[in-house]
N, CA, C and O of each residue as an XYZ file, in Angstrom:
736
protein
N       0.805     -1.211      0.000
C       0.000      0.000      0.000
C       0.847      1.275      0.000
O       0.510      2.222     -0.710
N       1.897      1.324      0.747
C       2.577      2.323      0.613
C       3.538      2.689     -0.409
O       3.924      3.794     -0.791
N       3.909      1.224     -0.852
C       4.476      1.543     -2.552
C       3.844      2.082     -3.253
O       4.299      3.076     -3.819
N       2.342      1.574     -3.532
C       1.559      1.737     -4.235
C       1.096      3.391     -4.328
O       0.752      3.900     -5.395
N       1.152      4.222     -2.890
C       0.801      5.035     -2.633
C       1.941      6.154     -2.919
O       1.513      7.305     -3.003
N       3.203      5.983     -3.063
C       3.846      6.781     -3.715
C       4.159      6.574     -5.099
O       4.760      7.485     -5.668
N       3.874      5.586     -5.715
C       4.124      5.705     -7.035
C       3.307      6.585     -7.612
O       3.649      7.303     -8.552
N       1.966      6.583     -6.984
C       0.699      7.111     -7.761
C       0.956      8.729     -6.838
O       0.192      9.629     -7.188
N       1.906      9.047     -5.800
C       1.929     10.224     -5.776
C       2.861     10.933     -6.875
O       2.731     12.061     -7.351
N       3.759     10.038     -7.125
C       4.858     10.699     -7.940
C       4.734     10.729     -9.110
O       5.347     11.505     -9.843
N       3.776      9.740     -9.540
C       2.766     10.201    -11.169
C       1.718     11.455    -10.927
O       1.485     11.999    -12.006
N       1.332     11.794    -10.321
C       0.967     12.867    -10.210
C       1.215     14.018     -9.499
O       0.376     14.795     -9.042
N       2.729     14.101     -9.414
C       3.440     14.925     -9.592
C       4.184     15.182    -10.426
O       4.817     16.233    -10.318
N       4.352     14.494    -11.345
C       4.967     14.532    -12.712
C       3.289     14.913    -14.007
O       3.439     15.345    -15.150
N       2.000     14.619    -13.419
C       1.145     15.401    -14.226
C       0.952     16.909    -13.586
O       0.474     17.701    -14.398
N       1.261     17.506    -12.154
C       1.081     18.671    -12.072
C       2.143     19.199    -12.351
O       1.886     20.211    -13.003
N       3.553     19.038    -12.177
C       4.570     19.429    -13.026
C       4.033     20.404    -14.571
O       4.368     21.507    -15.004
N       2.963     19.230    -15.109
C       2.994     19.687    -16.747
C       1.444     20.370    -16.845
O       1.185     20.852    -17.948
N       0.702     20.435    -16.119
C      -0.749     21.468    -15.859
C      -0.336     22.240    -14.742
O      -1.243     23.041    -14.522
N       0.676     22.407    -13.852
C       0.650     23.282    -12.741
C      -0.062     23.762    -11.833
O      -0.133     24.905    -11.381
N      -0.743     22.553    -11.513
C      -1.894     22.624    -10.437
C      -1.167     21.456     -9.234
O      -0.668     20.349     -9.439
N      -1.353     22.225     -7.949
C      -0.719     21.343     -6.792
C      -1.814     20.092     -6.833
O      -3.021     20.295     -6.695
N      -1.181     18.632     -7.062
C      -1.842     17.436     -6.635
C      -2.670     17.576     -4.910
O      -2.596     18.439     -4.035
N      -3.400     16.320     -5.013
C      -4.150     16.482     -3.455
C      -3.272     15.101     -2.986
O      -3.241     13.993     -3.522
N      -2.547     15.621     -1.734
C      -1.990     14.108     -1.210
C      -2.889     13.219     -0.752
O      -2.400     12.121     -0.488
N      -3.971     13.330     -0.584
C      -4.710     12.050     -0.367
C      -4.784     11.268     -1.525
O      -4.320     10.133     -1.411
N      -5.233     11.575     -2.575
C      -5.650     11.144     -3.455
C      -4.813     10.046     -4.356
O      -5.327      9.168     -5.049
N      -3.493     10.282     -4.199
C      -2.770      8.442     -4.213
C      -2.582      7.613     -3.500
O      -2.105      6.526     -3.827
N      -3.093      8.112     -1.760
C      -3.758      6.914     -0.977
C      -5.103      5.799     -1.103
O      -5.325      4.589     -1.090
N      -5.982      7.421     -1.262
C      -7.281      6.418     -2.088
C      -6.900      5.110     -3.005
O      -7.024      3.898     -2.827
N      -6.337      5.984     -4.153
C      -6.642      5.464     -5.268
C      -5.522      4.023     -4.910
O      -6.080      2.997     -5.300
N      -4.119      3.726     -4.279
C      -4.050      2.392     -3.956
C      -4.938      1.512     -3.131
O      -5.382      0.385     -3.348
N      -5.073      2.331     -2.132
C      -5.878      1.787     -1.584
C      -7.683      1.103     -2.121
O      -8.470      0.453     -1.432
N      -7.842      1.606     -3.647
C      -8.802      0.525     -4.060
C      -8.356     -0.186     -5.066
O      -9.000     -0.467     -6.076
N      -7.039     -0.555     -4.776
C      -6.743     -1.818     -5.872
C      -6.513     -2.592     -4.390
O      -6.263     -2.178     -3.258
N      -6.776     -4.245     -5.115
C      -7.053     -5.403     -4.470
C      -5.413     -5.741     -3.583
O      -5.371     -6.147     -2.422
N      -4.245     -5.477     -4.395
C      -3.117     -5.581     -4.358
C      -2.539     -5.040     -3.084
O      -1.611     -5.526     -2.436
N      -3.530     -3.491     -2.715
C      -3.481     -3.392     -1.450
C      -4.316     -3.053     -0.402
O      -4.133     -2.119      0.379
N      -5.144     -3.755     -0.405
C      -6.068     -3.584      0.480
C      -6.383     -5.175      0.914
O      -7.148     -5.347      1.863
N      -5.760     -6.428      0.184
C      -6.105     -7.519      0.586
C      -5.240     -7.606      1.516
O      -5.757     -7.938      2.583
N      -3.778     -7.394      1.573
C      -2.867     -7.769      2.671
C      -3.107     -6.422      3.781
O      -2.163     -6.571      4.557
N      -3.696     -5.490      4.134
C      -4.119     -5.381      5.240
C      -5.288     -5.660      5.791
O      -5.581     -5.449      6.968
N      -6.237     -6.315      4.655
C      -7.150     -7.290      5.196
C      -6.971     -8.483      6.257
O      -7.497     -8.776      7.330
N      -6.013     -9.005      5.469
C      -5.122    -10.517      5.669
C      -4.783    -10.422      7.082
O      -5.095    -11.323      7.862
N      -3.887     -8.921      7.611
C      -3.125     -8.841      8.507
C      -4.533     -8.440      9.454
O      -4.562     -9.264     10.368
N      -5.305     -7.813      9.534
C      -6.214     -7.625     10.129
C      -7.189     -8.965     10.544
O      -7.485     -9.208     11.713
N      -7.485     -9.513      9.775
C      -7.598    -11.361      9.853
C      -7.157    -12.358     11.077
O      -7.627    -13.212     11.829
N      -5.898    -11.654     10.761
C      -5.367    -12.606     11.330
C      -5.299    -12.309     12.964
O      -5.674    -13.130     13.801
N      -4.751    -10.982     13.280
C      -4.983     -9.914     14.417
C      -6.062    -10.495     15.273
O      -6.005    -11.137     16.322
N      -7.040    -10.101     14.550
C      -8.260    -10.218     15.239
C      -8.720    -12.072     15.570
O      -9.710    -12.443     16.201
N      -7.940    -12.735     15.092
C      -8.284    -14.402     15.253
C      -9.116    -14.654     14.669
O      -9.697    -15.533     15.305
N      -9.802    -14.399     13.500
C     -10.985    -15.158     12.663
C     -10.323    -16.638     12.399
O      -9.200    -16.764     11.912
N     -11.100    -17.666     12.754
C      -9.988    -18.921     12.290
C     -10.688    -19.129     10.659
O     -11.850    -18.919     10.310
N      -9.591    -19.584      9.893
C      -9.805    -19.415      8.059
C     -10.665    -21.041      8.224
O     -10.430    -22.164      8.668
N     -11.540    -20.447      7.689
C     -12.381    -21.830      6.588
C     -11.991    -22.438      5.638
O     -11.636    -22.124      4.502
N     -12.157    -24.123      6.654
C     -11.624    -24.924      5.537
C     -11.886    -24.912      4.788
O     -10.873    -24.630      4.148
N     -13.127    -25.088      3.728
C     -14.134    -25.161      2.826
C     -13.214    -24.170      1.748
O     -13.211    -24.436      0.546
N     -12.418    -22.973      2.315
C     -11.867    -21.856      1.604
C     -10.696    -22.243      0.720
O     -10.475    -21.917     -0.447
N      -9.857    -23.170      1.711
C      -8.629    -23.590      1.464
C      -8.346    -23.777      0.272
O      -7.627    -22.966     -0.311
N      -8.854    -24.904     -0.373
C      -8.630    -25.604     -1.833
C      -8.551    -24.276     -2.963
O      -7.717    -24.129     -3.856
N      -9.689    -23.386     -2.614
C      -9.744    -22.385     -3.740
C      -8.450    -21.594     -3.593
O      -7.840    -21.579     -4.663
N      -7.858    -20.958     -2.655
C      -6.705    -20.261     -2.222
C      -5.726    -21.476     -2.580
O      -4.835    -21.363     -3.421
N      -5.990    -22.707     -1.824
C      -4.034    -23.122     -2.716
C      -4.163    -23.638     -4.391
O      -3.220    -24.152     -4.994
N      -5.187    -23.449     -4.843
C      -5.035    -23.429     -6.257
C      -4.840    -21.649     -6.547
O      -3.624    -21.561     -6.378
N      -5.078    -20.937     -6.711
C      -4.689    -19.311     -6.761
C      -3.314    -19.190     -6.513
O      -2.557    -18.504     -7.199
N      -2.800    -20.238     -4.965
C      -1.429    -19.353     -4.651
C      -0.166    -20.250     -5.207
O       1.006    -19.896     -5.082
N      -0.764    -21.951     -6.091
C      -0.028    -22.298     -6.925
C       0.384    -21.235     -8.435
O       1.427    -20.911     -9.003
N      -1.200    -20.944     -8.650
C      -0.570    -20.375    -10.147
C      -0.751    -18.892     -9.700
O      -1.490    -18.608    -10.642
N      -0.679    -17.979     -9.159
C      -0.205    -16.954     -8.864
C       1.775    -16.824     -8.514
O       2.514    -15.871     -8.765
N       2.077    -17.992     -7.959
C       3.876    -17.770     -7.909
C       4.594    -18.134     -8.745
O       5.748    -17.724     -8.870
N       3.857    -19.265     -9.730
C       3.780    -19.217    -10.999
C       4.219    -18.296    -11.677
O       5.354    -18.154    -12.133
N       3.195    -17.547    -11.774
C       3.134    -16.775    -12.411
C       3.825    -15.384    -12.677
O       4.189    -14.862    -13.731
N       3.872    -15.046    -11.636
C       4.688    -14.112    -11.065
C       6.355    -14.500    -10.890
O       7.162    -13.720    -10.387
N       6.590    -15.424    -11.241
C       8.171    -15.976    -11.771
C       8.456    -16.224    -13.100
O       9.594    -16.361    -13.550
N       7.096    -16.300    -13.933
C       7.234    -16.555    -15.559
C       7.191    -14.857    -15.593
O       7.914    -14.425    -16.491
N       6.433    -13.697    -14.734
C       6.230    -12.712    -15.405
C       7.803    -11.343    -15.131
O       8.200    -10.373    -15.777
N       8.234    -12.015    -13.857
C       9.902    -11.392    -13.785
C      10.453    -11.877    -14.593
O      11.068    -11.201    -15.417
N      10.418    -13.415    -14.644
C      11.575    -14.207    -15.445
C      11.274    -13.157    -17.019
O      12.338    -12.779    -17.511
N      10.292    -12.797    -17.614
C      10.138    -12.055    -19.180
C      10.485    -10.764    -18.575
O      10.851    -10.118    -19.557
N      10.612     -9.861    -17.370
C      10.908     -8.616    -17.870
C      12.193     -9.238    -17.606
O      12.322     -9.731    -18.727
N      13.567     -9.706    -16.798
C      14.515     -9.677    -16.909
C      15.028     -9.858    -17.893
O      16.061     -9.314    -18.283
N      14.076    -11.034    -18.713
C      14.826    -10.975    -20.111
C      14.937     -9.534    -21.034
O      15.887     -9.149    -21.715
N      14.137     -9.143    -20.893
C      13.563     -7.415    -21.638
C      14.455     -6.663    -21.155
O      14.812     -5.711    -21.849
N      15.077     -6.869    -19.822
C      15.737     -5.254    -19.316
C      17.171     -5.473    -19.177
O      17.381     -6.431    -18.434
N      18.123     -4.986    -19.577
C      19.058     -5.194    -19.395
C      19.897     -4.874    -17.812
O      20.003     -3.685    -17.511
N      20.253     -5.522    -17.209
C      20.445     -5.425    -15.735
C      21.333     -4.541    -15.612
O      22.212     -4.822    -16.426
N      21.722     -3.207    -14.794
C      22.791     -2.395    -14.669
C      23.207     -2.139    -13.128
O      22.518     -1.869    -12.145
N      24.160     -2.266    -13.241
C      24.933     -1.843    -11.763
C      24.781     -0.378    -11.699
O      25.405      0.246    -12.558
N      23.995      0.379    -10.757
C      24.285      1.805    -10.708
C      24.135      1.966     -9.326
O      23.917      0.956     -8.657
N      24.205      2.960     -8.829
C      24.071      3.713     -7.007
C      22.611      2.886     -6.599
O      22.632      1.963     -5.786
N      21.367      3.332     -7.261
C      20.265      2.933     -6.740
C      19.931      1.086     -6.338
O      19.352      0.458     -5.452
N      20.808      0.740     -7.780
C      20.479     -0.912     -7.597
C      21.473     -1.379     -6.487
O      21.273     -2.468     -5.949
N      22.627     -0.539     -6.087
C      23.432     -0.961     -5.396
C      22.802     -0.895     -3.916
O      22.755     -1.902     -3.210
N      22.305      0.397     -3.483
C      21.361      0.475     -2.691
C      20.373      0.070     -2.220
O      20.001      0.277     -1.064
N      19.743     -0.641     -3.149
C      18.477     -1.493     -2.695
C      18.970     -2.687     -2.452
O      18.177     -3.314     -1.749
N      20.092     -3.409     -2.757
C      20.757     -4.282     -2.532
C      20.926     -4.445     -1.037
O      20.435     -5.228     -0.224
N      21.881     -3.327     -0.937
C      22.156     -3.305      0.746
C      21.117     -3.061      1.561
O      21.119     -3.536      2.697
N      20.001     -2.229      1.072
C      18.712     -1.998      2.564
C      18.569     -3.673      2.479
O      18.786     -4.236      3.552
N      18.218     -4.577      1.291
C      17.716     -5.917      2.080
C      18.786     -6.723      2.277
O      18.756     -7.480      3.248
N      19.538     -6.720      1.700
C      20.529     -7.849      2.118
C      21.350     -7.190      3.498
O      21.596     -8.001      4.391
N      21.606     -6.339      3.623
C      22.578     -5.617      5.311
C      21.563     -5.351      6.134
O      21.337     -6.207      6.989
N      20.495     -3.842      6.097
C      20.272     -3.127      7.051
C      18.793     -3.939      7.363
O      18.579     -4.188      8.549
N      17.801     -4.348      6.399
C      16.893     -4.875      6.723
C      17.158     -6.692      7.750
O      16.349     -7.193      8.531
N      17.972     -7.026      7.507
C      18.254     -7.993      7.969
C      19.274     -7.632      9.574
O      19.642     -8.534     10.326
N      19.496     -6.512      9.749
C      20.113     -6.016     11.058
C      19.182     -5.875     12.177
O      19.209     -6.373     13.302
N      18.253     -4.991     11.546
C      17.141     -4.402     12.351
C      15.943     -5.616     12.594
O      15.009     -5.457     13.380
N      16.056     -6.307     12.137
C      15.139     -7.343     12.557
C      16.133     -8.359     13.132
O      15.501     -9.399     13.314
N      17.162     -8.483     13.426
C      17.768     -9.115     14.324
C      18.224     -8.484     15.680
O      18.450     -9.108     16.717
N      18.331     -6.982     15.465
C      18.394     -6.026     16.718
C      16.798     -6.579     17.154
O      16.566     -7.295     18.129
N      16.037     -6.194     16.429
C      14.062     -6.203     17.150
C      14.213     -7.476     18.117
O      13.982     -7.378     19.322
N      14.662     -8.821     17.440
C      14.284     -9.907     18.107
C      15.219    -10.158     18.457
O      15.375    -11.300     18.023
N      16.218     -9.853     19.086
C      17.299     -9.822     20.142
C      16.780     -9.177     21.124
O      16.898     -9.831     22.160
N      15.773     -7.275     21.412
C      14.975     -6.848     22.268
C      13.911     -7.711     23.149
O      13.673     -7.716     24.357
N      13.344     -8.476     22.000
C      11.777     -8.594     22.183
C      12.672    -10.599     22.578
O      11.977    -11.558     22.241
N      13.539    -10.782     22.982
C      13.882    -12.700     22.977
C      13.344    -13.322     22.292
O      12.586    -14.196     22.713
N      13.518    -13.125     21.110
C      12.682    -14.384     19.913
C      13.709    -15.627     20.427
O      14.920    -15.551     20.630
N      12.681    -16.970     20.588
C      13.269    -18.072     20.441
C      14.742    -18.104     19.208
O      14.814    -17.317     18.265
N      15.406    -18.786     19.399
C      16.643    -18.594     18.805
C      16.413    -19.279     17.257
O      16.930    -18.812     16.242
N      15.546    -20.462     17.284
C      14.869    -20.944     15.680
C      14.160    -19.656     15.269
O      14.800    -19.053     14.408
N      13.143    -19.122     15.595
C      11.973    -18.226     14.913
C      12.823    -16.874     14.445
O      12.607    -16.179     13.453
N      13.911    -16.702     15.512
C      14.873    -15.415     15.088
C      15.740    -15.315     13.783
O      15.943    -14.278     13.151
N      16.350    -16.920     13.403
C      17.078    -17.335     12.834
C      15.967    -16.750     11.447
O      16.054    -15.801     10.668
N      14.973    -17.825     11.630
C      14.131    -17.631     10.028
C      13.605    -16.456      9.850
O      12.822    -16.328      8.908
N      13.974    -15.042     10.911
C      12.867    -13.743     11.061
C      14.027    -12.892      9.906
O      13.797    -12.079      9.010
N      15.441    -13.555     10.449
C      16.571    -12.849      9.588
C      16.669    -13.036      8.247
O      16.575    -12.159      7.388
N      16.839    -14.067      8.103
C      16.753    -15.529      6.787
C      15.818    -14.471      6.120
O      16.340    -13.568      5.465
N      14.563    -14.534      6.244
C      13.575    -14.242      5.660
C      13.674    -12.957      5.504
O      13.709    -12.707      4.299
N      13.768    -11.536      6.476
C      14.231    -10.191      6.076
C      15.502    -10.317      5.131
O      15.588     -9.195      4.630
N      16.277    -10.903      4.752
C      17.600    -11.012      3.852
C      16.629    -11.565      2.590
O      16.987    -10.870      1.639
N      15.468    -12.570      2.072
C      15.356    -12.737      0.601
C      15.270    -11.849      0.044
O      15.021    -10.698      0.401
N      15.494    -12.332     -1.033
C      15.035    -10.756     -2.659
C      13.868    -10.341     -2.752
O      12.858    -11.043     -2.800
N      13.942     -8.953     -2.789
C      12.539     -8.711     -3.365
C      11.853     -9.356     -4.018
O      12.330    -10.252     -4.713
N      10.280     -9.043     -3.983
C       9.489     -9.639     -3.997
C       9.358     -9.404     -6.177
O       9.384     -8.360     -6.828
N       9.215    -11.024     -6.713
C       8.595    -10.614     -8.357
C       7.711     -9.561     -8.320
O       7.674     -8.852     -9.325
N       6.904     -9.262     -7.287
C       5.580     -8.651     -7.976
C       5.774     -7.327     -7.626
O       4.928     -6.533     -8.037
N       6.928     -6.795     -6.791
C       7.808     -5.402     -7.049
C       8.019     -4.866     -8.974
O       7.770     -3.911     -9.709
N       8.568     -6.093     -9.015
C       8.876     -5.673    -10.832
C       7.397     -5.598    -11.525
O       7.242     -4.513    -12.086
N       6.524     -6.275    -11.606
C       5.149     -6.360    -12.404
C       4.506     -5.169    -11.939
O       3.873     -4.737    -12.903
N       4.365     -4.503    -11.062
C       3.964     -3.397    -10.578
C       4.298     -2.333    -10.712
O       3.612     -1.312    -10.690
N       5.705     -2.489    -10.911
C       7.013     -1.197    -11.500
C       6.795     -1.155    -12.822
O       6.513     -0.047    -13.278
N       6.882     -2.611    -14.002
C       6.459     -2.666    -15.226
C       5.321     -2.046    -15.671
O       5.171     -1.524    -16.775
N       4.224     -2.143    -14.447
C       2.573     -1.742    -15.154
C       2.441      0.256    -15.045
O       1.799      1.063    -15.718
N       3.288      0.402    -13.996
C       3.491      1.617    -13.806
C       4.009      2.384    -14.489
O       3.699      3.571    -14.596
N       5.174      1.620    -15.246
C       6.296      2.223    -16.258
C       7.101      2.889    -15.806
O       7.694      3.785    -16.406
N       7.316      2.437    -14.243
C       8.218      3.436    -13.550
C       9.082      2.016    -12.585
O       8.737      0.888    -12.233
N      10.814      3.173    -12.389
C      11.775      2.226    -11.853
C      12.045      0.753    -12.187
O      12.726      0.071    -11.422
N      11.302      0.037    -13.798
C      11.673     -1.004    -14.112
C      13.093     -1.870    -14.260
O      13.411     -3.044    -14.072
N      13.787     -0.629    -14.708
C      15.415     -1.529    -15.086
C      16.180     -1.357    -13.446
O      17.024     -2.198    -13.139
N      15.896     -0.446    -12.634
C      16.965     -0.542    -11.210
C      15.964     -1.371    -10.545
O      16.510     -2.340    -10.018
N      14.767     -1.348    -10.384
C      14.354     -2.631     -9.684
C      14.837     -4.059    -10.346
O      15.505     -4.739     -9.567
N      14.639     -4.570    -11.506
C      14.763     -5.459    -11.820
C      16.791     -5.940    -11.777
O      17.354     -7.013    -11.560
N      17.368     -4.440    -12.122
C      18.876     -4.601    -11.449
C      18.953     -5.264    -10.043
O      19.470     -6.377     -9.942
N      18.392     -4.537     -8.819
C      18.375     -4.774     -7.606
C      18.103     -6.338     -7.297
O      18.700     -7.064     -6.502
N      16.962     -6.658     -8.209
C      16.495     -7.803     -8.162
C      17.231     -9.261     -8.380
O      17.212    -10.277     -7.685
N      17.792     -9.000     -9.441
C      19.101     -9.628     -9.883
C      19.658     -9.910     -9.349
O      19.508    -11.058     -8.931
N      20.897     -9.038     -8.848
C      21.865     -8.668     -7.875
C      22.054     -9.546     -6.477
O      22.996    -10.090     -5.901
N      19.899     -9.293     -6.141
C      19.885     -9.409     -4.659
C      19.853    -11.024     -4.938
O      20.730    -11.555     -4.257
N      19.433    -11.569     -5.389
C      18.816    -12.969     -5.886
C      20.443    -13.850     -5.815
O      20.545    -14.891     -5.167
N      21.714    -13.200     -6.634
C      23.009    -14.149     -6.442
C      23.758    -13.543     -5.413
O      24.863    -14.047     -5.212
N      23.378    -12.441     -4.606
C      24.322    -12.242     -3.744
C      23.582    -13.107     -2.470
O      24.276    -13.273     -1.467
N      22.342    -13.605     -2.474
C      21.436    -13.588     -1.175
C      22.494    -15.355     -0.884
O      22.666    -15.446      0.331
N      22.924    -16.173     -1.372
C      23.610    -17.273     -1.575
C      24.970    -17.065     -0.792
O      25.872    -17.897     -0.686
N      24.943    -16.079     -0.385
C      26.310    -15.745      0.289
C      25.754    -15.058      2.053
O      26.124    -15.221      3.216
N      24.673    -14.248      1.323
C      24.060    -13.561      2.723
C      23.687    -14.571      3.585
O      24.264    -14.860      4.634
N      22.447    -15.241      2.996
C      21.809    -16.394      3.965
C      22.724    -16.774      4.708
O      22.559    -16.311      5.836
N      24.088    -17.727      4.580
C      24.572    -18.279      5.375
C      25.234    -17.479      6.396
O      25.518    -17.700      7.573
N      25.393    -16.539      5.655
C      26.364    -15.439      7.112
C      25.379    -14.846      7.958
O      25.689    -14.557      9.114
N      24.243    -14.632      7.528
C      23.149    -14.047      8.474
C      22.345    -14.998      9.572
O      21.414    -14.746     10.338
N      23.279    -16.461      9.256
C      22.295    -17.808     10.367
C      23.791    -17.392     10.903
O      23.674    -16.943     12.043
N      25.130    -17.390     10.472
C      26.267    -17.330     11.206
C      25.909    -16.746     12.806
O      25.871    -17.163     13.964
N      25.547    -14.792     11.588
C      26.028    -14.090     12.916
C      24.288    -14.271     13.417
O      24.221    -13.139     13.895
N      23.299    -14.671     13.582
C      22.143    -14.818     14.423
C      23.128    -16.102     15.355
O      23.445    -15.703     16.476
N      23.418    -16.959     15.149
C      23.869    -18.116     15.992
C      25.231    -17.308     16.691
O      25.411    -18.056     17.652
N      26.200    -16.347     16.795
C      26.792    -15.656     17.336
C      26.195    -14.961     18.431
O      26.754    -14.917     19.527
N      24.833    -14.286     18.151
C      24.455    -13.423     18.758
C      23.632    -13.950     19.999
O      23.545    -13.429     21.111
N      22.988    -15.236     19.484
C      21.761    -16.050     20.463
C      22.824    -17.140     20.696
O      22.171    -17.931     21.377
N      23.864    -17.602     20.582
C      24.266    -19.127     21.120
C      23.747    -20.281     20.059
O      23.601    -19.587     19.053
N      23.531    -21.073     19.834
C      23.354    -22.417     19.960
C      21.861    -22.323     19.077
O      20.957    -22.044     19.865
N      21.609    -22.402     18.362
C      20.239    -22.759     17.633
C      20.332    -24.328     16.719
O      21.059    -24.748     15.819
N      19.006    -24.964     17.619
C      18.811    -26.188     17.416
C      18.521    -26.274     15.967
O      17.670    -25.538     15.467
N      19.386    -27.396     15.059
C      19.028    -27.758     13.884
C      20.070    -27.525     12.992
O      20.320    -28.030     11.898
N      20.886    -26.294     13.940
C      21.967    -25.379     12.515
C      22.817    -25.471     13.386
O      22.893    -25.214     14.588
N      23.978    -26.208     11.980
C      25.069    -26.310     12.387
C      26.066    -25.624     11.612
O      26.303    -26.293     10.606
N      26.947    -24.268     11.668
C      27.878    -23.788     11.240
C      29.068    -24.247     11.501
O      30.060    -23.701     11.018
């Protein structure tokens, strides 16, 4: 939602740029906020919050969707990477490091605060260190905006994360001791 909500501010700031009329900042909150893209995952998170327990009856329809939705969304990066030519510049280098270094710090500082079990901490890091998400690029593509440094970043983050992962269970098992299962 909040991606969503500045892209659509910064397209329309690039149309008042060229009519010279000040945009209304609400108005690229709205407008993500009624696509499905974001308003289902703070549904989801709200869902879940509140303890509704999910219906079985539901299930089957959702894991057929969330088979061919990752699908899909790996055939639809896998075609823009082919389309974009990948470039090393400041920005892709940057988005590199917020997920692979700083995002993966700060969620190991959080659950070092808060005593995450030393397994759940391990996978809280693991998991803040993967690559961005495909559907960053399909969203950037539909937008027509930041396609080639996202899909750089994307790249990048995807063969460097093969090096991160293991150093990021390293230093979590440095920091907590002893986590059952992993052995460095």
């Amino acid at each position: 939602p909040v991606g969503l909500s500045l892209m659509n501010a910064g397209n329309d700031a690039e149309l008042a740029k060229k009519g010279g009329t000040k945009p209304n900042p609400w108005k690229p909150v709205l407008h993500a906020l009624a696509q499905p893209v974001a308003w289902a995952p703070i549904l989801a998170v709200v869902w879940v919050i509140i303890g509704i327990p999910w219906p079985a009856w539901a299930s089957p329809s959702f894991d057929l969707i969330k088979g061919a939705n990752a699908s899909m969304a790996v055939f639809a990066a896998g075609i823009t990477l082919s389309s974009v030519k990948v470039t090393v510049n400041w920005q892709a280098i940057l988005g590199v490091m917020l997920k692979l270094i700083v995002m993966p710090a700060m969620l190991l500082i959080v659950g070092l605060i808060f005593k995450m079990s030393p397994d759940n901490l391990a996978m809280l890091v693991v998991a803040g260190a993967l690559p961005p998400a495909f559907s960053g690029i399909i969203i950037a593509d539909q937008n027509d905006t930041y396609v080639a440094t996202g899909t750089s970043s994307l790249a990048i983050s995807v063969v460097l994360f093969m090096a991160f992962c293991p150093l990021w269970i390293w230093i979590t098992k440095l920091c907590v001791g002893n986590i059952p299962g992993v052995a460095i």
